[in-house]
Backbone bond lengths (Angstrom), bond angles and torsions (degrees), N, CA, C in turn:
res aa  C-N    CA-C-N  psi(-1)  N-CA   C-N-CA  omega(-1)  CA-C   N-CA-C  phi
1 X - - - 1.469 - - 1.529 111.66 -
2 X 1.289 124.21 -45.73 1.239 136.91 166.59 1.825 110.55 -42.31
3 X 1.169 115.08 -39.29 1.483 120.10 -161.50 1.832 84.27 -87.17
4 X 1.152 100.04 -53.72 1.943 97.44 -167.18 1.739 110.99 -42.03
5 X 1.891 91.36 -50.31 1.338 98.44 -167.90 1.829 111.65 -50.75
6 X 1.356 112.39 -51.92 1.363 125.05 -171.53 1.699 99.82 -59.05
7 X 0.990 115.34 -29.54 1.515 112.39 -154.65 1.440 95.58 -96.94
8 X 1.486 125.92 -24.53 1.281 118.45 156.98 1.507 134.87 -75.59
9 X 1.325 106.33 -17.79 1.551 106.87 162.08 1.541 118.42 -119.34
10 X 1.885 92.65 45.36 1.686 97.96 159.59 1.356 120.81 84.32
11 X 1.276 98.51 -11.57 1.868 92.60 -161.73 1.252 107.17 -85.89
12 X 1.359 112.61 -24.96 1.521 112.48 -178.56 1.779 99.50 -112.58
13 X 0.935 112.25 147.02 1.323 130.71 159.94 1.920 128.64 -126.34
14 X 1.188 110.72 167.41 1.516 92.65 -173.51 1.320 109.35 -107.82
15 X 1.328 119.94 132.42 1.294 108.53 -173.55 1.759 137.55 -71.76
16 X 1.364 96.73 103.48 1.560 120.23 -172.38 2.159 92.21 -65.16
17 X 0.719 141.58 -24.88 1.693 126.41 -141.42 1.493 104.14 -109.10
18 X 0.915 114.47 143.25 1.564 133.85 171.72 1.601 123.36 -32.87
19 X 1.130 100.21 80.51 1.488 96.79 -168.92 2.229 103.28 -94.24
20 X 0.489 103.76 117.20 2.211 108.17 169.73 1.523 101.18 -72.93
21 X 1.586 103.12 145.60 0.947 119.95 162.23 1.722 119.10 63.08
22 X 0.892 113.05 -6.68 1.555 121.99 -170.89 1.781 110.39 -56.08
23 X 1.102 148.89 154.61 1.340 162.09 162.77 1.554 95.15 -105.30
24 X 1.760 101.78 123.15 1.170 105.74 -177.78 1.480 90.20 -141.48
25 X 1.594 84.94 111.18 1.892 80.71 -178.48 1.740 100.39 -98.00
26 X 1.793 96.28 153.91 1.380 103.71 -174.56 1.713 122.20 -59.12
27 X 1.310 98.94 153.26 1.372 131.38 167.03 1.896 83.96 92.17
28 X 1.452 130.84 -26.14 1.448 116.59 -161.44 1.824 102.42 -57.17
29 X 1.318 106.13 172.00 1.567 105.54 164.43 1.433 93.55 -150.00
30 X 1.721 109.59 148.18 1.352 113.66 179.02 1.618 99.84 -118.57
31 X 1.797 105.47 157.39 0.822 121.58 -177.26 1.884 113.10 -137.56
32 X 1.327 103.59 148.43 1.589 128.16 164.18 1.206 126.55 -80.84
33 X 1.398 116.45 111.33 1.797 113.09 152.73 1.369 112.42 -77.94
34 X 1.665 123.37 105.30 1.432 111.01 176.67 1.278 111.73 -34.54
35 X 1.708 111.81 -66.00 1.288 133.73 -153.69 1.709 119.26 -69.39
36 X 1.278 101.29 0.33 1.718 116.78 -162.95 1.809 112.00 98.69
37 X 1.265 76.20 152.47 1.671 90.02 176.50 1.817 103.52 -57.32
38 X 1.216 117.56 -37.21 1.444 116.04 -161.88 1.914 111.92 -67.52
39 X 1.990 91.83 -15.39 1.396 84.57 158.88 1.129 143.12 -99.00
40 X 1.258 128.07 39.63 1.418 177.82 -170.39 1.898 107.05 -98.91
41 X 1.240 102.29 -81.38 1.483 111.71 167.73 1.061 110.13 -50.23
42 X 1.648 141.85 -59.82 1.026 162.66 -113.80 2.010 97.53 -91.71
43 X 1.882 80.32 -46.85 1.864 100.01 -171.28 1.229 96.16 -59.13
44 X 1.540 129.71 -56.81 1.709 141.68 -147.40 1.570 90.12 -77.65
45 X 1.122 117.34 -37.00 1.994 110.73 -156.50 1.793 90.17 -82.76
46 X 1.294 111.53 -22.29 1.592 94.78 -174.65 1.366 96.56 -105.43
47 X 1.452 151.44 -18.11 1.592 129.62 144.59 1.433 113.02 -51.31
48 X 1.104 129.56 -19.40 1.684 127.98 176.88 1.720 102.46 -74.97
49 X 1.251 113.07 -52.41 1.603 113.53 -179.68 2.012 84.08 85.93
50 X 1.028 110.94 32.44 1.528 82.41 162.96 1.702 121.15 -121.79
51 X 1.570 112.12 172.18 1.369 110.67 -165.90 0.754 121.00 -99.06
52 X 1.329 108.17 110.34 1.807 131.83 -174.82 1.225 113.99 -63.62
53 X 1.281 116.87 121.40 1.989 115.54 168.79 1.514 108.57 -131.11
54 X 1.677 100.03 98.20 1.807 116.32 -172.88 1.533 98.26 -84.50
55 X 1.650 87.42 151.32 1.962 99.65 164.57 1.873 86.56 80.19
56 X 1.421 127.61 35.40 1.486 108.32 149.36 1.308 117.02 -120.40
57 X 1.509 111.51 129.76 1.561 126.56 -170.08 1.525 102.88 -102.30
58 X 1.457 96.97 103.57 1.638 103.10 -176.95 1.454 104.38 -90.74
59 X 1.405 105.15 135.54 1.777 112.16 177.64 1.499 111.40 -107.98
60 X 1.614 105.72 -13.16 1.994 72.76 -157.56 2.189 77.01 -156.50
61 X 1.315 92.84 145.86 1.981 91.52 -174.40 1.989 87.79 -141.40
62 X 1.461 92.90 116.16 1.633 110.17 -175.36 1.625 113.89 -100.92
63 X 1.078 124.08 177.11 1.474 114.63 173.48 1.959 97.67 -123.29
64 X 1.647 115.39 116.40 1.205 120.95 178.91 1.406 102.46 -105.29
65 X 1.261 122.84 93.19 2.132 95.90 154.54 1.709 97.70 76.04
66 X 1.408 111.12 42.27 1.937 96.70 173.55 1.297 115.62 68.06
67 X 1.558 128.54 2.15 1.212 133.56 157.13 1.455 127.28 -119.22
68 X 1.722 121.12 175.05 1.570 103.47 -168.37 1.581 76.96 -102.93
69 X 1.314 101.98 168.79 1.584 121.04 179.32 1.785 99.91 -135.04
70 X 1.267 94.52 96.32 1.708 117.56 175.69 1.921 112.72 -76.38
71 X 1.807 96.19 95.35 1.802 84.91 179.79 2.311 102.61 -94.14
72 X 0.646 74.65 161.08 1.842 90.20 178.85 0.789 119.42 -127.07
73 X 1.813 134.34 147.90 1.259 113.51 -169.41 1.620 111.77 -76.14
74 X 1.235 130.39 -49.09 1.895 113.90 168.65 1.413 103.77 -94.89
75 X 1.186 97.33 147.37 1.867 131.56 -179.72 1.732 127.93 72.82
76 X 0.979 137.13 158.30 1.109 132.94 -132.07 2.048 97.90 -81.58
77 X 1.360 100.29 153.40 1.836 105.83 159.19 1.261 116.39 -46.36
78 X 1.601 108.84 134.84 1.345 132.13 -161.62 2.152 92.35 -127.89
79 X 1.747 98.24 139.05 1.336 90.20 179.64 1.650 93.69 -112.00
80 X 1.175 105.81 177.89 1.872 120.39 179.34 1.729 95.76 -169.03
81 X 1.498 92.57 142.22 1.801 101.44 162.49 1.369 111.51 -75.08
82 X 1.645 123.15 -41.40 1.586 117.19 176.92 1.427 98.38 -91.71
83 X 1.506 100.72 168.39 1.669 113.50 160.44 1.658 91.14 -152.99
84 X 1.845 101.78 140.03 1.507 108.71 172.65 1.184 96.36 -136.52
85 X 1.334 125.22 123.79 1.275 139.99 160.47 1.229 107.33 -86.03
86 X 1.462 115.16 126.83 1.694 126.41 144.13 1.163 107.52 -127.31
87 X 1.128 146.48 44.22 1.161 138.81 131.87 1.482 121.88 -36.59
88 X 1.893 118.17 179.41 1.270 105.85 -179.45 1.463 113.51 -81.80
89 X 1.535 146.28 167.82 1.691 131.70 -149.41 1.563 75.31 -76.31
90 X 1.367 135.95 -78.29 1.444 159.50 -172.73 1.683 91.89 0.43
91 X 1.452 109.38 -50.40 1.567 117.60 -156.38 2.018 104.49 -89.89
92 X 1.491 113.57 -17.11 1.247 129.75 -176.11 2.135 89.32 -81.68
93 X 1.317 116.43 -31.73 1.314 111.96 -159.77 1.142 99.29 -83.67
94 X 1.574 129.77 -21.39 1.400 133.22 -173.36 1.631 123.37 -115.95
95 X 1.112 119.39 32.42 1.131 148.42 118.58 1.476 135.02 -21.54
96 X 1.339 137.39 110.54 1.285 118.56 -163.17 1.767 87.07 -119.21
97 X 1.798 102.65 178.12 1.458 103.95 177.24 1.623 107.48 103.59
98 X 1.215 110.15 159.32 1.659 115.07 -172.67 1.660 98.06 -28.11
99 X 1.100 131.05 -57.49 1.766 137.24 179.06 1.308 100.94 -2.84
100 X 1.131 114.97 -69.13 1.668 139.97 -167.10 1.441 96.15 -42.10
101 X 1.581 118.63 -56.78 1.872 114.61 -175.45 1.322 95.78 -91.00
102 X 1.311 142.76 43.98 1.514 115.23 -178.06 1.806 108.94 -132.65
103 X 1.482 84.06 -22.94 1.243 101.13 171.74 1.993 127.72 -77.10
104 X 1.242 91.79 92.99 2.157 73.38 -173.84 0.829 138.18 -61.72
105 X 1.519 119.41 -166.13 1.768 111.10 -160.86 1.582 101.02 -81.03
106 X 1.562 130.24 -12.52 1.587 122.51 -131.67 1.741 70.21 -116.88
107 X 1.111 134.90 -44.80 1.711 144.83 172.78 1.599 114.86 -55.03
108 X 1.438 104.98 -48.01 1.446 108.05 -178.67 1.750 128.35 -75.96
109 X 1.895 104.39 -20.55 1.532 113.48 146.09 1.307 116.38 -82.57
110 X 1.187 129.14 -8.69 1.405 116.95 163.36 1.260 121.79 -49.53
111 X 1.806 105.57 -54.69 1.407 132.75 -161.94 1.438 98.29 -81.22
112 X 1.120 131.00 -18.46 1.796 125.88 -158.32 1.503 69.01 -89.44
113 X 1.134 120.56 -67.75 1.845 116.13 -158.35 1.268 120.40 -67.93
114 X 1.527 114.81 37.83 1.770 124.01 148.67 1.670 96.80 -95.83
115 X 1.258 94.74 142.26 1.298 138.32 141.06 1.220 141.00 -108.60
116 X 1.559 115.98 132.27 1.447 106.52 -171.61 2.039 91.82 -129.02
117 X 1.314 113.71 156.52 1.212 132.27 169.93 1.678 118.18 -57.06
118 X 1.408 150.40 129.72 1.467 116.05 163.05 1.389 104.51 -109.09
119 X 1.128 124.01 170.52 1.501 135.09 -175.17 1.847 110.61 -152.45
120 X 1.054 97.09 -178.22 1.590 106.31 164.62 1.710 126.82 -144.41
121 X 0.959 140.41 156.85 1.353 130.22 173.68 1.233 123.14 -148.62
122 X 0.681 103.33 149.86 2.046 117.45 -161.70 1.545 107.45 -120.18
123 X 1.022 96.58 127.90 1.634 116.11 -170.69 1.530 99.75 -105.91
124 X 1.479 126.45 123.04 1.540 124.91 168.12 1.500 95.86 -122.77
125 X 1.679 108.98 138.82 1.342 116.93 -178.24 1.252 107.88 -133.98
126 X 1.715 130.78 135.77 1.150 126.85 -151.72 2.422 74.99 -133.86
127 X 2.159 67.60 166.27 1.649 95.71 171.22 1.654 110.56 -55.04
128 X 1.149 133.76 172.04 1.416 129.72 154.16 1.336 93.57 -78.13
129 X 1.311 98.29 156.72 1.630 126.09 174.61 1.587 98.92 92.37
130 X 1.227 141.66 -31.06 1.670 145.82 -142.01 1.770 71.99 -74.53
131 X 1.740 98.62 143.98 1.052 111.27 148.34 1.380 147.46 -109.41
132 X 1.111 123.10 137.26 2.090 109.86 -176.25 1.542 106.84 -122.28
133 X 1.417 94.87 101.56 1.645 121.96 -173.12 1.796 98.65 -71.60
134 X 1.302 116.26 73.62 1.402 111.88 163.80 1.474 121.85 -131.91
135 X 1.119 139.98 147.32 1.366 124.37 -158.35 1.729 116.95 -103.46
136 X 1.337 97.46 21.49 1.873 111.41 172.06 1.847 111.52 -129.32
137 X 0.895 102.59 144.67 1.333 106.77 -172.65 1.850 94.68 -74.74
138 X 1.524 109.14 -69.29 1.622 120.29 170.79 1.902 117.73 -100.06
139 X 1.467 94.64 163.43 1.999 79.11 173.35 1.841 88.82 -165.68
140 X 1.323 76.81 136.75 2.082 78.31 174.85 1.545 99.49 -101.29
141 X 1.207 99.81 146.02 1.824 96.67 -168.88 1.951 83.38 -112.07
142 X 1.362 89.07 147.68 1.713 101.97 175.72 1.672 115.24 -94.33
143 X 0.818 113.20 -18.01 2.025 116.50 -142.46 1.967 90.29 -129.64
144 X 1.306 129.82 -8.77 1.031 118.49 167.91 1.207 130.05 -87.14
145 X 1.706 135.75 118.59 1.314 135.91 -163.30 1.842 115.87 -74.19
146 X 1.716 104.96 -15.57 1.161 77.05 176.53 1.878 99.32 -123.46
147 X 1.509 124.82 -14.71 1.477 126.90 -176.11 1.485 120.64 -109.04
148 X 1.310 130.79 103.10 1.386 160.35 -128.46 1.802 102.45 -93.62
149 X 2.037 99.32 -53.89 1.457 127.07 -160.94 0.867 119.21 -140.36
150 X 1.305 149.63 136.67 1.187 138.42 169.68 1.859 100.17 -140.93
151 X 1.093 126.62 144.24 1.367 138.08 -152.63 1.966 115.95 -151.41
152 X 1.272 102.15 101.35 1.384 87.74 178.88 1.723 110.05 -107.44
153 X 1.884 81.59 105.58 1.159 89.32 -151.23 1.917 126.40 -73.19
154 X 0.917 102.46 -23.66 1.635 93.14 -175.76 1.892 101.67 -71.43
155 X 1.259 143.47 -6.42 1.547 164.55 116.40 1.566 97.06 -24.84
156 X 1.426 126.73 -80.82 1.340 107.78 -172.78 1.518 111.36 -61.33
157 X 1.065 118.11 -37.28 1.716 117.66 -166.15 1.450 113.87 -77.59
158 X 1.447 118.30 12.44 1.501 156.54 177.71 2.092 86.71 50.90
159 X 1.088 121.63 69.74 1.357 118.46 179.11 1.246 113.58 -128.33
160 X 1.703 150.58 -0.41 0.703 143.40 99.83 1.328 125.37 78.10
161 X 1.899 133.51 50.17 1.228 125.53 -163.39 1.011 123.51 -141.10
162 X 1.516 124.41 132.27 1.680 107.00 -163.39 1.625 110.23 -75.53
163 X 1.429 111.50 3.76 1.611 98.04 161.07 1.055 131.96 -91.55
164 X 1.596 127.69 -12.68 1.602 136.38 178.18 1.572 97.72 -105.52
165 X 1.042 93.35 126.34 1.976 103.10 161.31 1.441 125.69 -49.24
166 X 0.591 129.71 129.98 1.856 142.11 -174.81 2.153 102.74 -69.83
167 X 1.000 85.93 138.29 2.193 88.64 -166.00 1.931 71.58 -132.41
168 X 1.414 84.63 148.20 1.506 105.64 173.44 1.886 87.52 -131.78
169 X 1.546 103.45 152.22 1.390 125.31 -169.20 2.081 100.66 -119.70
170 X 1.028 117.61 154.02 1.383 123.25 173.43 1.004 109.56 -163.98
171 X 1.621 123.00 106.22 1.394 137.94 160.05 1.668 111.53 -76.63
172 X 1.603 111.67 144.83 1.568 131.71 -175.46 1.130 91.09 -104.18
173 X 1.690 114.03 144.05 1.489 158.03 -148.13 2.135 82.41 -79.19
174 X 1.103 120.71 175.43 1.105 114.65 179.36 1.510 118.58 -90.64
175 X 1.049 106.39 -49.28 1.781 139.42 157.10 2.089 93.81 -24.50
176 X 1.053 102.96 -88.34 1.621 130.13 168.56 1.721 87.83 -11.07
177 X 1.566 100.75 -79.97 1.200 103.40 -165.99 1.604 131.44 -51.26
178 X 1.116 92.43 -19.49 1.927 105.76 -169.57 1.475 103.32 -94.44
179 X 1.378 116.61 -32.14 1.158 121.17 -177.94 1.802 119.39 -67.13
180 X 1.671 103.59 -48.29 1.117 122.88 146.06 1.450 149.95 -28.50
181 X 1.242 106.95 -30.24 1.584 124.68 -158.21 0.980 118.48 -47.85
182 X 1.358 130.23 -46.71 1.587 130.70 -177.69 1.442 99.23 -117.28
183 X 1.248 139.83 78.23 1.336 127.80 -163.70 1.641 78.17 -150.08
184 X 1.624 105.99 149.56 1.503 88.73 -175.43 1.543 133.20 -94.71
185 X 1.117 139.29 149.10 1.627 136.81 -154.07 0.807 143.45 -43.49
186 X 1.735 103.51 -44.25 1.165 118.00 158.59 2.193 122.96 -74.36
187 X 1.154 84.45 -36.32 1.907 73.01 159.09 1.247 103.65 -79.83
188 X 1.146 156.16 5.35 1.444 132.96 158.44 1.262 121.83 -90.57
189 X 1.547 117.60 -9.80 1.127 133.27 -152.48 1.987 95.91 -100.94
190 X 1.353 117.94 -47.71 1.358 133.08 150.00 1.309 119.91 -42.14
191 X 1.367 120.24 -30.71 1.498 122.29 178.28 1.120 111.33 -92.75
192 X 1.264 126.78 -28.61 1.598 125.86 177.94 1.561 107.12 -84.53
193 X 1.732 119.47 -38.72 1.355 92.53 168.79 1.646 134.59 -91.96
194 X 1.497 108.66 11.60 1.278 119.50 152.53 1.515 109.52 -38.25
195 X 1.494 99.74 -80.39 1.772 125.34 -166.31 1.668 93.56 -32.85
196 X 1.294 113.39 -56.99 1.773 128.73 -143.95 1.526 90.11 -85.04
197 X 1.201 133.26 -14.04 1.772 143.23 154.21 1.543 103.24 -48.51
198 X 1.177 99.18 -70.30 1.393 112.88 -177.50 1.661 119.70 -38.92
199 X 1.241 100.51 -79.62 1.477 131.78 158.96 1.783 121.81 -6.54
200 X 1.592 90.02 -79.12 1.572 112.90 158.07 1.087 104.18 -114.59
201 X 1.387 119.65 142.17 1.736 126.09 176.56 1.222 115.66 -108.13
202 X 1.844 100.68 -25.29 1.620 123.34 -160.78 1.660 83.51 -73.33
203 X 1.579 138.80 -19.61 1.245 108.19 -156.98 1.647 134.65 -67.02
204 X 1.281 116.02 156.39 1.249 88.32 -174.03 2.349 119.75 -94.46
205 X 0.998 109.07 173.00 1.561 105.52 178.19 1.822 103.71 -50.98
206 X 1.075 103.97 133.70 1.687 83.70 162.14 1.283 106.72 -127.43
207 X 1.557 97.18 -178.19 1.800 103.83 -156.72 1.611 101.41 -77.65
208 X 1.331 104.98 -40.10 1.880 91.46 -160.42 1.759 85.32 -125.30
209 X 1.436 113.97 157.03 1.604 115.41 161.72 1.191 99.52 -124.46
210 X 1.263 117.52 159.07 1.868 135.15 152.61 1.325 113.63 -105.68
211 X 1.136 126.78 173.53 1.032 136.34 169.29 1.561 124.14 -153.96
212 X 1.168 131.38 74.05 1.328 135.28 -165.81 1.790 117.09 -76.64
213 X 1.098 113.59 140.37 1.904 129.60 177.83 1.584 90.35 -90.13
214 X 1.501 141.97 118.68 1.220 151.87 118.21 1.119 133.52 -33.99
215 X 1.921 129.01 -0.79 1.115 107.74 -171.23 1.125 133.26 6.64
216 X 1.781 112.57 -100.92 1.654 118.47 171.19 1.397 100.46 -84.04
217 X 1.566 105.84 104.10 1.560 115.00 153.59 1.486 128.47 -76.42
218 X 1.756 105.60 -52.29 1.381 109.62 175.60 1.375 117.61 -152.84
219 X 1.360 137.58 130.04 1.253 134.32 -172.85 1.447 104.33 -53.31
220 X 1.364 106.31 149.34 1.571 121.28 -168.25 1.653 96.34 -127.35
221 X 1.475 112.29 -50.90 1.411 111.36 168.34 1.283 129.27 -138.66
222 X 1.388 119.69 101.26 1.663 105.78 -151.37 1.215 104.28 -93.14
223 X 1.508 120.48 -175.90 1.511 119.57 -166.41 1.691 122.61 -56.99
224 X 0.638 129.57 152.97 1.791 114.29 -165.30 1.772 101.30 -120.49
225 X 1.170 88.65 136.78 2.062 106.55 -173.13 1.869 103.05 76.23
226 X 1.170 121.88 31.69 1.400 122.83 179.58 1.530 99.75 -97.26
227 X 1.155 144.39 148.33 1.433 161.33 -106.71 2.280 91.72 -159.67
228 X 1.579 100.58 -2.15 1.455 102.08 -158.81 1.581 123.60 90.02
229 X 1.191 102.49 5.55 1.431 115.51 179.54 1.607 122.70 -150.42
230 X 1.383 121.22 -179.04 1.365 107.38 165.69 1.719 93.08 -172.71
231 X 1.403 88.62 126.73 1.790 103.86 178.05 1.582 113.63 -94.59
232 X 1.199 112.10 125.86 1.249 124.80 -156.04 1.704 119.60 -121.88
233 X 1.464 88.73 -24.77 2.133 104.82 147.62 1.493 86.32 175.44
234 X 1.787 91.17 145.11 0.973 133.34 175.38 1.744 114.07 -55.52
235 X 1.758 86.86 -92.85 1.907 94.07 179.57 1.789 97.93 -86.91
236 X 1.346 108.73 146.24 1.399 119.34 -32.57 1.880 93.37 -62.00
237 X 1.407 122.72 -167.55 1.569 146.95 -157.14 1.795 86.41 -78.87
238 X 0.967 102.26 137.27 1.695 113.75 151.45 1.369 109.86 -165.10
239 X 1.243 129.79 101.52 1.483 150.27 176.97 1.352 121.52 -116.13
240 X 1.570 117.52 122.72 1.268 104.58 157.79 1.645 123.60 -110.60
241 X 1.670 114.23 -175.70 1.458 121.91 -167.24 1.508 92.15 -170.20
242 X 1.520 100.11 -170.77 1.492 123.07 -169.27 1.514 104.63 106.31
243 X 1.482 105.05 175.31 1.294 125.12 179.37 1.916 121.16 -30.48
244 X 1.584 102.92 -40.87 1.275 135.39 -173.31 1.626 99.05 -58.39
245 X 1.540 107.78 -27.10 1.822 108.41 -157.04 2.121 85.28 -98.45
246 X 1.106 107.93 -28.59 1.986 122.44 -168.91 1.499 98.59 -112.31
247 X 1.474 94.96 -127.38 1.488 113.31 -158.07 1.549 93.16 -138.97
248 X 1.399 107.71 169.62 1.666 133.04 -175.22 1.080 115.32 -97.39
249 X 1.679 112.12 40.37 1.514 95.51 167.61 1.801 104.66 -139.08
250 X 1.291 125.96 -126.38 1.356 127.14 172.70 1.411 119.10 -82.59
251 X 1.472 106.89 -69.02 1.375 104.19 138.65 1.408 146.05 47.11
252 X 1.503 70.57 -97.35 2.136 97.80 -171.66 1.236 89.44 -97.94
253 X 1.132 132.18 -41.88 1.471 104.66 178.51 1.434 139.56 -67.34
254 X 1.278 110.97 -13.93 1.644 119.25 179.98 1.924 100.17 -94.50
255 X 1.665 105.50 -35.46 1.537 90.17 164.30 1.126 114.29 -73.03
256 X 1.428 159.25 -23.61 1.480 144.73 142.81 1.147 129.90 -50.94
257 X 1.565 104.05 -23.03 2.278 99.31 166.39 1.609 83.57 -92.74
258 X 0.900 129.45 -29.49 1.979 97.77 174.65 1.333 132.00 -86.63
259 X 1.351 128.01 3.78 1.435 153.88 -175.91 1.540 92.21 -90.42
260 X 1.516 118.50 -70.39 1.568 136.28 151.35 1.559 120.68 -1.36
261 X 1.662 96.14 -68.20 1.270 100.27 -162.42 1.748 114.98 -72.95
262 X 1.665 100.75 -21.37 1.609 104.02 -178.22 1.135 119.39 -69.01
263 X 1.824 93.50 -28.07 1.592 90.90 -174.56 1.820 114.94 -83.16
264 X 1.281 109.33 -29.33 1.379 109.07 -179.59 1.666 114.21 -75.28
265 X 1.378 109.24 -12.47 1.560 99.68 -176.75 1.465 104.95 -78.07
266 X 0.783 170.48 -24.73 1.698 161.46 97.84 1.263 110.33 45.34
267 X 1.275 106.37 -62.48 1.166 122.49 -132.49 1.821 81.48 -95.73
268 X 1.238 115.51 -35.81 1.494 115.96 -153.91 2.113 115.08 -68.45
């Protein structure tokens, strides 16, 4: 129902475009967000009608008076009766504030024993009109030590217009990524488009690059005997979920906001 709904108001599409190398195991079907994955979130947070407050870095979750007391690093403590963490588990463990005693010993090896993958990705963004003479929209390369993916993406997202510039995407091998981790950005950023020189030669200069750190790219081992969730105190509610509680794909994530949602409606 989830897939129909999206796919009836556009957001998802199925992916028609030339993807290389891909493993497509049977009966699966893949799909496209023209607009980005973020319009995905974007759809659910505005059928919710609720009020979004981006760019807050919460450090520390206390217990005041039967409520949690949420501090952040700028502007003052905020209270709530629920709290849902999906953050990455790594980022739930580093957390300061009552959290620290609330969590038990049999919960807190649960959580140590996620693993997540890291990676990096490089964003190249060209003029409109620039062309990239290649005959796949996406292609996973096997035999390269440090570039995994490469995606030209407004081509995969079948969007395609001579008024927006064409951006090519490149995900790092996993290995690459771990090895990498604290190494600094811009030398990593030179090393990945070395490789992707190689790779494609035809490419052309583009105007702006990114270069993104993946930390948590993709769960490798998520919490084990989790239901998609994990309750962490009752009165008042503090539960977490996400990918960390399932798997790293679509998937696991809507069975962890629905595992989520049973448990928090109780409470509501």
């Amino acid at each position: 129902s989830f897939y129909e709904e999206l796919l009836s108001q556009g957001i998802l599409e199925p992916l028609t475009a030339p993807v290389e190398g891909m493993v497509v195991r049977e009966g699966s079907c893949n799909y496209v967000a023209p607009q980005g994955i973020s319009s995905v979130v974007k759809y659910y947070l505005e059928q919710s009608g609720a009020d979004v407050s981006y760019g807050q870095h919460v450090t520390r979750l206390s217990l005041r008076d039967g409520r949690w007391e949420v501090s952040r690093k700028a502007g003052p403590p905020e209270e709530f009766d629920v709290v849902i963490l999906t953050v990455p588990v790594p980022q739930i463990l580093q957390l300061q504030g009552d959290i620290v005693n609330i969590i038990n010993a049999s919960q807190k090896q649960q959580l140590e024993s996620v693993s997540y993958s890291s990676r990096y990705a490089l964003g190249l963004f060209y003029e409109a009109g620039t062309g990239i003479a290649v005959p796949w929209a996406a292609q996973y390369i096997a035999d390269n030590p440090c570039i995994r993916f490469i995606a030209i993406d407004n081509k995969k997202r079948n969007i395609e217009s001579p008024e927006v510039g064409p951006s090519v995407v490149v995900h790092t091998t996993v290995t690459f990524g771990s090895e990498h981790l604290d190494s600094d950005p811009a030398e990593v950023q030179q090393i990945i488009l070395s490789h992707l020189q190689r790779i494609v030669p035809s490419l052309p200069k583009p105007s702006t690059i990114k270069c993104q750190k993946w930390r948590y790219s993709q769960v490798t081992r998520a919490a084990p005997n989790c239901p998609g969730q994990m309750i962490l105190h009752t009165q008042p509610l503090l539960i977490c979920g996400g990918d960390g509680f399932t798997r790293s794909n679509f998937d696991g994530c809507i069975e962890s906001a629905m595992s989520l949602a049973e448990a928090v409606k109780p409470h509501l």
